[in-house]
C-alpha positions as CSV (number, residue, x, y, z in Angstrom):
1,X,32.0,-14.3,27.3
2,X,28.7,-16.3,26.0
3,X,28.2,-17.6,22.6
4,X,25.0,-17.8,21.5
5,X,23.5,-19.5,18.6
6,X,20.7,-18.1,17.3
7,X,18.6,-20.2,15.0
8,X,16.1,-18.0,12.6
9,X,14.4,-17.9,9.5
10,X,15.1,-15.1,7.1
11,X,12.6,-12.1,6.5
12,X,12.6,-11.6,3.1
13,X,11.3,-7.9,2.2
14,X,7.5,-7.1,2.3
15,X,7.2,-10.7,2.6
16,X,4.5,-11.8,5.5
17,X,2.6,-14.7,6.1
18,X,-0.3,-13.4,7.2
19,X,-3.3,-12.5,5.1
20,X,-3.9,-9.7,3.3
21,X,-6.1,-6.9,6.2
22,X,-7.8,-4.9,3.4
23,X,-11.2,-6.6,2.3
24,X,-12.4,-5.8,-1.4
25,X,-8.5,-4.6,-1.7
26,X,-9.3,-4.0,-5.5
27,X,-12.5,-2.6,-5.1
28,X,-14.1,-5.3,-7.8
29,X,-16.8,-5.8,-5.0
30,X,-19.6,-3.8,-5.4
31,X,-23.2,-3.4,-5.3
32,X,-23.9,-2.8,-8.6
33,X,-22.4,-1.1,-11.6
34,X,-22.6,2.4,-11.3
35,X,-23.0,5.0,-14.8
36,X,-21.8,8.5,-14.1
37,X,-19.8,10.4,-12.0
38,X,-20.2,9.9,-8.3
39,X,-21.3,12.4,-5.4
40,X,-19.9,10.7,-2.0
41,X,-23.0,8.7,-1.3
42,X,-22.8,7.3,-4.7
43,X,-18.9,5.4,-3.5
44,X,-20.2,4.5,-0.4
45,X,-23.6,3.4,-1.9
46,X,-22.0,1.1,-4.7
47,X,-17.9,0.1,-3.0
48,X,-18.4,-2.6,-0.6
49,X,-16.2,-2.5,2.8
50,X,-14.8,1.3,1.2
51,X,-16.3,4.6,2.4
52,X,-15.5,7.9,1.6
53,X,-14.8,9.7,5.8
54,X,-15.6,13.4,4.3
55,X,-18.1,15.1,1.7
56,X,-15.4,14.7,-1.1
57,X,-16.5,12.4,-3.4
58,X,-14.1,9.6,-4.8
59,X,-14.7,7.4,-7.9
60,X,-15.1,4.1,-9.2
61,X,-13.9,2.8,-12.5
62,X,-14.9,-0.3,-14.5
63,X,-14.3,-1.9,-17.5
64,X,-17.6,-3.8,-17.6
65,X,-19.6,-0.8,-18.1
66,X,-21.1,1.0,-21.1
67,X,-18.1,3.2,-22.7
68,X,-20.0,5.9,-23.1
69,X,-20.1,6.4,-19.1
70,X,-17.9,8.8,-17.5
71,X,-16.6,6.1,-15.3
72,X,-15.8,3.7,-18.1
73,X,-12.4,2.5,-18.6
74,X,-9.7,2.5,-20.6
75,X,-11.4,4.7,-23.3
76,X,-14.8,6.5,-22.4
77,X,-16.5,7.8,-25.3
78,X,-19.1,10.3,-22.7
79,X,-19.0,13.4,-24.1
80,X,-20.6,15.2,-21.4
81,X,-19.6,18.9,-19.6
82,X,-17.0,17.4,-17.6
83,X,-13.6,16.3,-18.9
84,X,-12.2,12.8,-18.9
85,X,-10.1,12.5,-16.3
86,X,-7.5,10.0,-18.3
87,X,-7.0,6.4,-19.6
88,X,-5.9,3.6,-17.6
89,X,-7.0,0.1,-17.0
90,X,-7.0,-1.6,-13.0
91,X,-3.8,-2.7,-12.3
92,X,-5.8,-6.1,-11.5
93,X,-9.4,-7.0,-11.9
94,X,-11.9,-4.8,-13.8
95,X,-12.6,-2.2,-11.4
96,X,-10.4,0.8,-9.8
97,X,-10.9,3.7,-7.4
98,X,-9.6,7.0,-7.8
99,X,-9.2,10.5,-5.9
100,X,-8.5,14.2,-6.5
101,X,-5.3,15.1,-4.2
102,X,-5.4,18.8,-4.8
103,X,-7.7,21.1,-6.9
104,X,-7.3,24.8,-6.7
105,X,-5.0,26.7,-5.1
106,X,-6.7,28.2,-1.8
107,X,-9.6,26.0,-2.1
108,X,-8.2,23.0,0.3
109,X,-10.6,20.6,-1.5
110,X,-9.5,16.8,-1.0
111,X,-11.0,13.4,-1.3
112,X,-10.4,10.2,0.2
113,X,-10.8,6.4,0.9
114,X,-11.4,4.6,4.1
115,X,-11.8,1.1,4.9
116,X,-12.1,-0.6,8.0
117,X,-9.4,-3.5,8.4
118,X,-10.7,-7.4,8.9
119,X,-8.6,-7.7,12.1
120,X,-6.9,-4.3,14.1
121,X,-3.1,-4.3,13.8
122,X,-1.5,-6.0,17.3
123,X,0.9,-3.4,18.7
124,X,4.6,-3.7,18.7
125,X,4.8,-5.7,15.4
126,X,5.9,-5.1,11.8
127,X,3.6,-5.0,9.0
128,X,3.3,-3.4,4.8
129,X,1.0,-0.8,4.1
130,X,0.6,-0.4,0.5
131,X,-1.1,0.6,-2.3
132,X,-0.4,1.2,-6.2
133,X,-1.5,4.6,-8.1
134,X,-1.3,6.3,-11.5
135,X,-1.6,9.7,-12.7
136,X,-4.9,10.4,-14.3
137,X,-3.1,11.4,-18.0
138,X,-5.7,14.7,-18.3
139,X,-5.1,15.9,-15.0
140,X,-3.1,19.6,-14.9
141,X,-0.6,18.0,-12.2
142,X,1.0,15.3,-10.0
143,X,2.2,15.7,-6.1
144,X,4.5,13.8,-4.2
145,X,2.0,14.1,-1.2
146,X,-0.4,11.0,-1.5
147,X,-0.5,9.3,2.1
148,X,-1.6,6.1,3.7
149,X,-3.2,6.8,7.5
150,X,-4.2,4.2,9.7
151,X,-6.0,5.0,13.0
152,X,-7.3,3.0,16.0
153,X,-10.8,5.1,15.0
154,X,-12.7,6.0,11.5
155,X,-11.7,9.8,10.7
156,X,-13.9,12.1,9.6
157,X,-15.2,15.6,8.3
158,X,-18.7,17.2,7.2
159,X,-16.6,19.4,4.4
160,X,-14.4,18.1,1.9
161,X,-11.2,19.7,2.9
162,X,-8.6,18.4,4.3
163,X,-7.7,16.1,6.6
164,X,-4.9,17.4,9.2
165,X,-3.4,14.0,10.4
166,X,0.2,12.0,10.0
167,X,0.0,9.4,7.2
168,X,2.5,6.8,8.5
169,X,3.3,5.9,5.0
170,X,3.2,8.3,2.1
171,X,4.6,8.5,-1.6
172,X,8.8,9.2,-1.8
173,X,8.6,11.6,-4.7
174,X,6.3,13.0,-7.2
175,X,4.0,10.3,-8.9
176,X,4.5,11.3,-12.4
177,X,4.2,7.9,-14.5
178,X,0.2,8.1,-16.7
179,X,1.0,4.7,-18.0
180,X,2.0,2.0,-15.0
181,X,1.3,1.7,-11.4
182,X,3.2,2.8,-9.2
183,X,3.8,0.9,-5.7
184,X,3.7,3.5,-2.7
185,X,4.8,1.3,0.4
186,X,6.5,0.9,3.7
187,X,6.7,-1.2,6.9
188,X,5.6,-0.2,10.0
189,X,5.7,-0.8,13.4
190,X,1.8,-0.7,15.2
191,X,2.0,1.5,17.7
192,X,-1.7,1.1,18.3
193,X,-4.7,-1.3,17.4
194,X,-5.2,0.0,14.3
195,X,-8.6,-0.7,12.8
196,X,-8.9,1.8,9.9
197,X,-6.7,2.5,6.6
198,X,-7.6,6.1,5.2
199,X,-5.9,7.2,1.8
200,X,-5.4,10.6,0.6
201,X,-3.3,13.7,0.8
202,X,-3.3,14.7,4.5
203,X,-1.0,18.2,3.8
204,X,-1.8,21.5,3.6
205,X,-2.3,23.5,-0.2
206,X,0.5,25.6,0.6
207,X,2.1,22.1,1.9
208,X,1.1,20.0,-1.4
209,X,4.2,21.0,-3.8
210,X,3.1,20.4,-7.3
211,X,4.7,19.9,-10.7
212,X,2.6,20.1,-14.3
213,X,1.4,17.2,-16.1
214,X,2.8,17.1,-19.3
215,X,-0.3,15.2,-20.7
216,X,-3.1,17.6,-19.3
217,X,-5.7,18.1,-21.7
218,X,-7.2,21.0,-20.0
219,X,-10.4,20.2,-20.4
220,X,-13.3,21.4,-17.8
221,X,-13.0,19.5,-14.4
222,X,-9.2,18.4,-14.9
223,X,-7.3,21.0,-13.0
224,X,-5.9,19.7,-9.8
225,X,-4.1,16.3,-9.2
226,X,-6.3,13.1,-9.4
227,X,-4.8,9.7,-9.0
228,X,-6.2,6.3,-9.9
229,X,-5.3,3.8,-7.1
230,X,-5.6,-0.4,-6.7
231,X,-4.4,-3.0,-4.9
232,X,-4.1,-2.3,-1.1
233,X,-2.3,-4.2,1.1
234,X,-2.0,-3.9,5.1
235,X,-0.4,-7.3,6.2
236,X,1.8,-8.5,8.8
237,X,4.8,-8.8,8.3
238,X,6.5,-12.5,8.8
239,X,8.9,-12.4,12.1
240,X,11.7,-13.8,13.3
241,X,11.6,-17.1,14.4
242,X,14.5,-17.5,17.3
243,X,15.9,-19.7,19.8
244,X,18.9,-19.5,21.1
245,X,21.7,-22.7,22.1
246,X,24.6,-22.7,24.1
247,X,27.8,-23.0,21.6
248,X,28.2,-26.3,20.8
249,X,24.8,-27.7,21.1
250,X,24.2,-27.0,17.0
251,X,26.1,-30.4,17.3
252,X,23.5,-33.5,18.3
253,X,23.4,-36.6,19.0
254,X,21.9,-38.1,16.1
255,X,23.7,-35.7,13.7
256,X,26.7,-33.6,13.0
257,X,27.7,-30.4,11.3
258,X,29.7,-31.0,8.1
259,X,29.8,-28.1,6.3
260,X,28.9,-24.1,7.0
261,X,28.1,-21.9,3.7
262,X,26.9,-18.9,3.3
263,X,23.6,-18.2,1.7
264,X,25.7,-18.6,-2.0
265,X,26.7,-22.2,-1.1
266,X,30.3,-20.8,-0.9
267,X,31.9,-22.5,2.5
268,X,33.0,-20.0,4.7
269,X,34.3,-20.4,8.5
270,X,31.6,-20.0,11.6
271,X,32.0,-16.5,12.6
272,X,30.2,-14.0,15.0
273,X,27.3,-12.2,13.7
274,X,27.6,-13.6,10.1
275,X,24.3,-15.6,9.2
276,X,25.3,-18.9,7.8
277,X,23.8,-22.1,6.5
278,X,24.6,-25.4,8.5
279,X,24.6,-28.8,6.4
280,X,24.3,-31.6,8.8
281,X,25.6,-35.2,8.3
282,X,21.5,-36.7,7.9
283,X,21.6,-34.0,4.7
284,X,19.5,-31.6,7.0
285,X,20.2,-27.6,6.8
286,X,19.4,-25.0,9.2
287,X,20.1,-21.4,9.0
288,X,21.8,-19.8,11.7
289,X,23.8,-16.5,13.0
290,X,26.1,-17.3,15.8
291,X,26.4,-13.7,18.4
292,X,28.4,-13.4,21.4
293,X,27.5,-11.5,24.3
Protein backbone atom coordinates (compact mmCIF):
# COMPACT_ATOMS: atom_id res chain seq x y z
CA UNK A 1 0.00 0.00 0.00
CA UNK A 2 1.12 3.80 -0.72
CA UNK A 3 0.44 6.64 1.49
CA UNK A 4 0.11 9.70 0.05
CA UNK A 5 0.12 13.10 1.42
CA UNK A 6 -1.80 15.44 -0.28
CA UNK A 7 -1.13 19.08 0.45
CA UNK A 8 -4.27 21.48 -0.60
CA UNK A 9 -5.97 24.54 0.05
CA UNK A 10 -9.60 24.44 0.98
CA UNK A 11 -12.48 25.57 -1.52
CA UNK A 12 -14.62 27.41 0.39
CA UNK A 13 -18.27 27.62 -1.38
CA UNK A 14 -18.86 30.03 -4.33
CA UNK A 15 -15.59 31.29 -3.41
CA UNK A 16 -13.22 31.91 -6.63
CA UNK A 17 -10.32 33.91 -7.26
CA UNK A 18 -10.88 34.91 -10.49
CA UNK A 19 -12.74 37.94 -11.57
CA UNK A 20 -16.01 38.48 -11.91
CA UNK A 21 -16.88 37.32 -16.27
CA UNK A 22 -20.08 39.61 -16.48
CA UNK A 23 -19.16 43.23 -17.52
CA UNK A 24 -21.81 46.01 -16.42
CA UNK A 25 -22.97 43.00 -14.01
CA UNK A 26 -25.42 45.58 -12.41
CA UNK A 27 -26.47 47.22 -15.45
CA UNK A 28 -25.45 50.90 -13.85
CA UNK A 29 -23.62 51.38 -17.28
CA UNK A 30 -25.48 52.95 -19.73
CA UNK A 31 -25.76 55.32 -22.47
CA UNK A 32 -27.98 57.54 -21.08
CA UNK A 33 -30.98 57.66 -18.91
CA UNK A 34 -33.86 56.36 -20.56
CA UNK A 35 -37.89 57.82 -19.67
CA UNK A 36 -40.46 55.28 -20.50
CA UNK A 37 -41.03 51.92 -21.14
CA UNK A 38 -38.74 50.20 -23.48
CA UNK A 39 -39.34 48.37 -26.91
CA UNK A 40 -36.23 45.95 -27.45
CA UNK A 41 -34.06 48.49 -29.30
CA UNK A 42 -34.62 50.87 -26.56
CA UNK A 43 -32.47 47.99 -23.82
CA UNK A 44 -30.01 47.36 -26.30
CA UNK A 45 -29.86 51.08 -27.35
CA UNK A 46 -29.34 52.46 -23.73
CA UNK A 47 -27.62 48.86 -21.52
CA UNK A 48 -24.02 48.74 -22.31
CA UNK A 49 -22.46 45.07 -22.84
CA UNK A 50 -26.48 43.66 -22.33
CA UNK A 51 -28.70 42.84 -25.40
CA UNK A 52 -31.98 41.63 -25.57
CA UNK A 53 -31.35 37.97 -28.31
CA UNK A 54 -35.20 38.11 -29.32
CA UNK A 55 -38.04 40.88 -30.07
CA UNK A 56 -39.13 40.74 -26.39
CA UNK A 57 -38.39 43.71 -24.89
CA UNK A 58 -36.65 43.83 -21.28
CA UNK A 59 -36.40 46.90 -18.91
CA UNK A 60 -34.27 49.09 -17.24
CA UNK A 61 -34.80 50.65 -13.85
CA UNK A 62 -33.18 53.72 -12.22
CA UNK A 63 -33.45 55.61 -9.31
CA UNK A 64 -31.83 58.76 -10.84
CA UNK A 65 -34.58 59.39 -13.05
CA UNK A 66 -37.74 61.67 -12.92
CA UNK A 67 -40.45 59.69 -10.64
CA UNK A 68 -42.96 60.35 -12.80
CA UNK A 69 -41.30 57.86 -15.51
CA UNK A 70 -42.52 54.40 -15.83
CA UNK A 71 -39.12 53.13 -15.31
CA UNK A 72 -38.52 55.07 -12.10
CA UNK A 73 -37.74 53.37 -8.94
CA UNK A 74 -38.81 52.67 -5.84
CA UNK A 75 -42.09 54.70 -6.25
CA UNK A 76 -43.06 55.98 -9.86
CA UNK A 77 -45.67 58.46 -9.74
CA UNK A 78 -46.48 57.90 -14.08
CA UNK A 79 -49.87 57.58 -14.26
CA UNK A 80 -50.02 56.42 -17.76
CA UNK A 81 -52.29 53.31 -19.55
CA UNK A 82 -49.95 50.81 -18.43
CA UNK A 83 -49.70 49.56 -14.83
CA UNK A 84 -46.76 49.73 -12.55
CA UNK A 85 -45.11 46.79 -12.58
CA UNK A 86 -44.01 47.01 -8.55
CA UNK A 87 -41.67 48.73 -6.11
CA UNK A 88 -38.25 47.70 -5.51
CA UNK A 89 -34.89 49.38 -5.26
CA UNK A 90 -31.36 47.64 -7.11
CA UNK A 91 -30.11 45.29 -4.89
CA UNK A 92 -26.79 47.43 -5.51
CA UNK A 93 -26.17 50.59 -7.40
CA UNK A 94 -29.05 52.71 -8.83
CA UNK A 95 -30.01 50.93 -11.79
CA UNK A 96 -31.74 47.25 -12.35
CA UNK A 97 -33.03 45.14 -15.31
CA UNK A 98 -36.09 43.30 -15.38
CA UNK A 99 -38.09 40.66 -17.50
CA UNK A 100 -41.58 39.24 -18.07
CA UNK A 101 -41.16 35.16 -17.59
CA UNK A 102 -44.63 34.35 -18.68
CA UNK A 103 -47.65 36.41 -19.82
CA UNK A 104 -50.71 34.70 -21.14
CA UNK A 105 -51.54 31.40 -21.19
CA UNK A 106 -51.14 30.10 -24.92
CA UNK A 107 -49.38 33.17 -26.02
CA UNK A 108 -45.65 31.83 -25.36
CA UNK A 109 -44.41 35.44 -24.96
CA UNK A 110 -40.96 35.73 -23.09
CA UNK A 111 -38.23 38.18 -22.71
CA UNK A 112 -34.61 37.94 -22.01
CA UNK A 113 -31.00 39.23 -21.31
CA UNK A 114 -27.82 38.33 -23.03
CA UNK A 115 -24.47 39.39 -22.41
CA UNK A 116 -21.38 38.37 -23.90
CA UNK A 117 -18.70 37.24 -21.17
CA UNK A 118 -15.09 39.17 -20.96
CA UNK A 119 -13.18 35.90 -21.37
CA UNK A 120 -15.10 32.23 -22.70
CA UNK A 121 -15.24 29.74 -19.81
CA UNK A 122 -12.00 27.05 -20.26
CA UNK A 123 -13.51 23.62 -20.45
CA UNK A 124 -13.27 21.06 -17.66
CA UNK A 125 -13.35 23.58 -14.78
CA UNK A 126 -15.68 24.71 -12.05
CA UNK A 127 -17.20 28.05 -11.96
CA UNK A 128 -20.69 30.14 -10.20
CA UNK A 129 -23.27 31.38 -12.34
CA UNK A 130 -25.46 33.62 -10.54
CA UNK A 131 -27.81 36.21 -10.38
CA UNK A 132 -30.36 37.80 -7.77
CA UNK A 133 -34.16 38.52 -8.64
CA UNK A 134 -37.42 39.83 -7.06
CA UNK A 135 -40.99 39.56 -7.82
CA UNK A 136 -42.35 42.61 -9.35
CA UNK A 137 -45.10 43.11 -6.22
CA UNK A 138 -48.06 44.03 -9.07
CA UNK A 139 -47.37 41.23 -11.15
CA UNK A 140 -50.51 38.40 -11.15
CA UNK A 141 -47.82 35.53 -10.50
CA UNK A 142 -44.42 34.09 -9.75
CA UNK A 143 -42.69 30.78 -11.44
CA UNK A 144 -40.12 28.60 -10.34
CA UNK A 145 -38.79 28.54 -13.96
CA UNK A 146 -36.26 31.56 -14.29
CA UNK A 147 -33.00 30.00 -15.96
CA UNK A 148 -29.33 30.99 -16.50
CA UNK A 149 -28.06 29.65 -20.21
CA UNK A 150 -24.65 29.97 -21.23
CA UNK A 151 -23.61 28.95 -24.85
CA UNK A 152 -20.39 28.86 -26.89
CA UNK A 153 -22.61 31.17 -29.45
CA UNK A 154 -25.20 34.32 -28.94
CA UNK A 155 -28.92 32.81 -29.20
CA UNK A 156 -31.40 34.22 -30.96
CA UNK A 157 -35.06 34.69 -32.36
CA UNK A 158 -37.01 37.30 -34.72
CA UNK A 159 -40.37 36.65 -32.35
CA UNK A 160 -40.51 37.03 -28.80
CA UNK A 161 -41.36 33.51 -27.77
CA UNK A 162 -39.60 31.31 -26.30
CA UNK A 163 -36.45 30.11 -26.31
CA UNK A 164 -36.17 26.07 -26.41
CA UNK A 165 -32.67 25.52 -24.80
CA UNK A 166 -31.23 23.91 -21.34
CA UNK A 167 -30.39 26.57 -18.79
CA UNK A 168 -27.56 24.92 -16.85
CA UNK A 169 -28.56 26.83 -13.82
CA UNK A 170 -32.14 27.73 -13.07
CA UNK A 171 -34.24 28.88 -9.79
CA UNK A 172 -34.99 25.72 -7.07
CA UNK A 173 -38.54 26.75 -6.28
CA UNK A 174 -40.99 29.40 -6.92
CA UNK A 175 -39.48 33.00 -6.47
CA UNK A 176 -42.24 34.40 -4.31
CA UNK A 177 -40.38 37.11 -2.01
CA UNK A 178 -41.69 41.21 -3.50
CA UNK A 179 -39.42 42.63 -0.83
CA UNK A 180 -35.57 41.00 -0.99
CA UNK A 181 -33.42 39.48 -3.60
CA UNK A 182 -33.20 36.44 -4.02
CA UNK A 183 -29.83 34.63 -5.04
CA UNK A 184 -30.52 31.95 -7.92
CA UNK A 185 -27.00 30.09 -8.21
CA UNK A 186 -25.00 27.02 -8.89
CA UNK A 187 -21.55 25.66 -9.96
CA UNK A 188 -20.81 24.27 -12.97
CA UNK A 189 -18.48 22.37 -14.80
CA UNK A 190 -17.66 24.06 -18.67
CA UNK A 191 -18.24 21.63 -20.87
CA UNK A 192 -17.57 24.13 -23.59
CA UNK A 193 -15.92 27.63 -24.28
CA UNK A 194 -18.62 29.40 -23.22
CA UNK A 195 -18.88 33.02 -24.41
CA UNK A 196 -22.51 34.07 -23.77
CA UNK A 197 -24.78 34.23 -20.49
CA UNK A 198 -28.62 34.43 -21.64
CA UNK A 199 -31.26 34.82 -18.77
CA UNK A 200 -34.80 33.98 -18.97
CA UNK A 201 -37.39 31.29 -18.70
CA UNK A 202 -36.34 28.72 -21.43
CA UNK A 203 -39.75 26.24 -20.69
CA UNK A 204 -42.65 25.73 -22.41
CA UNK A 205 -46.29 27.67 -21.06
CA UNK A 206 -47.69 24.49 -20.45
CA UNK A 207 -44.02 23.73 -18.79
CA UNK A 208 -43.97 27.12 -16.70
CA UNK A 209 -46.03 26.01 -13.41
CA UNK A 210 -47.37 29.15 -11.87
CA UNK A 211 -48.74 30.17 -8.43
CA UNK A 212 -50.73 33.76 -7.76
CA UNK A 213 -49.11 36.70 -6.41
CA UNK A 214 -50.74 37.72 -3.48
CA UNK A 215 -49.78 41.42 -3.98
CA UNK A 216 -51.11 41.73 -7.71
CA UNK A 217 -52.77 44.83 -8.26
CA UNK A 218 -54.35 43.89 -11.43
CA UNK A 219 -53.87 46.73 -13.16
CA UNK A 220 -53.50 46.84 -17.22
CA UNK A 221 -50.09 45.22 -18.32
CA UNK A 222 -49.48 43.22 -14.99
CA UNK A 223 -50.76 39.82 -15.78
CA UNK A 224 -47.96 37.32 -16.26
CA UNK A 225 -44.79 36.92 -14.17
CA UNK A 226 -42.10 39.72 -14.32
CA UNK A 227 -39.02 39.65 -12.24
CA UNK A 228 -36.61 42.41 -11.44
CA UNK A 229 -32.94 40.93 -11.63
CA UNK A 230 -29.20 42.38 -10.45
CA UNK A 231 -26.06 41.40 -9.78
CA UNK A 232 -24.68 38.65 -12.16
CA UNK A 233 -21.92 36.69 -11.57
CA UNK A 234 -20.10 34.00 -13.84
CA UNK A 235 -16.64 33.41 -12.13
CA UNK A 236 -14.31 30.69 -11.78
CA UNK A 237 -14.33 28.98 -9.30
CA UNK A 238 -10.87 28.75 -7.01
CA UNK A 239 -9.30 24.94 -7.45
CA UNK A 240 -7.47 22.79 -5.74
CA UNK A 241 -4.09 23.36 -5.14
CA UNK A 242 -2.28 19.66 -4.81
CA UNK A 243 0.91 17.98 -4.59
CA UNK A 244 1.36 14.92 -3.31
CA UNK A 245 4.60 13.48 -0.79
CA UNK A 246 5.62 10.22 0.01
CA UNK A 247 4.61 9.47 3.86
CA UNK A 248 6.99 10.84 5.89
CA UNK A 249 8.41 13.62 3.85
CA UNK A 250 5.68 16.27 5.74
CA UNK A 251 8.73 15.96 8.11
CA UNK A 252 11.91 18.30 6.90
CA UNK A 253 14.96 19.04 7.48
CA UNK A 254 14.74 22.38 8.80
CA UNK A 255 11.41 21.69 10.55
CA UNK A 256 9.22 19.19 12.31
CA UNK A 257 5.62 18.38 12.85
CA UNK A 258 4.43 19.05 16.45
CA UNK A 259 1.06 19.01 16.54
CA UNK A 260 -2.01 17.85 14.02
CA UNK A 261 -5.56 19.58 14.62
CA UNK A 262 -8.37 19.60 12.89
CA UNK A 263 -9.72 22.73 11.31
CA UNK A 264 -11.33 23.61 15.24
CA UNK A 265 -7.84 23.56 16.78
CA UNK A 266 -8.91 20.36 18.61
CA UNK A 267 -5.71 17.77 18.27
CA UNK A 268 -6.71 14.81 16.72
CA UNK A 269 -4.44 11.71 15.40
CA UNK A 270 -3.22 11.65 11.52
CA UNK A 271 -5.66 9.52 9.81
CA UNK A 272 -6.54 8.58 6.21
CA UNK A 273 -8.72 10.73 4.27
CA UNK A 274 -9.38 13.20 7.24
CA UNK A 275 -8.14 16.74 6.24
CA UNK A 276 -6.07 18.08 9.04
CA UNK A 277 -3.95 21.06 9.99
CA UNK A 278 -0.08 20.50 10.54
CA UNK A 279 1.68 22.97 13.12
CA UNK A 280 5.31 22.69 12.55
CA UNK A 281 8.17 23.40 15.06
CA UNK A 282 9.26 27.04 13.04
CA UNK A 283 5.31 27.97 14.10
CA UNK A 284 4.47 27.23 10.25
CA UNK A 285 0.93 25.49 9.38
CA UNK A 286 -0.06 23.62 6.40
CA UNK A 287 -3.25 21.99 5.66
CA UNK A 288 -3.20 18.63 4.56
CA UNK A 289 -5.43 15.20 3.85
CA UNK A 290 -3.28 12.22 4.12
CA UNK A 291 -5.05 9.10 1.30
CA UNK A 292 -3.78 5.77 0.85
CA UNK A 293 -3.82 3.99 -2.29
Amino acid sequence: MKTIISIFTLLLAFQSTAQNLVPNPSFEATNGSFCEIMYASDFSATSQNWTTPTMGSPDLYSTTIPSSCFNHQPNSTYDGPIGIKGSQLPRTGDVMSAISVFSIQGLEQREYLQVQLSTALTPGYNYIVECYVSLADSQEFATNQLGMYLSEQAISSNSNNVLNYTPQVTANDYITDTQKWVRIADTIVATGAYTYLTIGNFSSDNQTPTIPNPTSSGQAGTYGAYYFIDDVRVERLRELDTDEYEFGDYNTKHKKVIKVVDFMGREVEFKPNTPVILIYSDGSRKRVIKSEQ
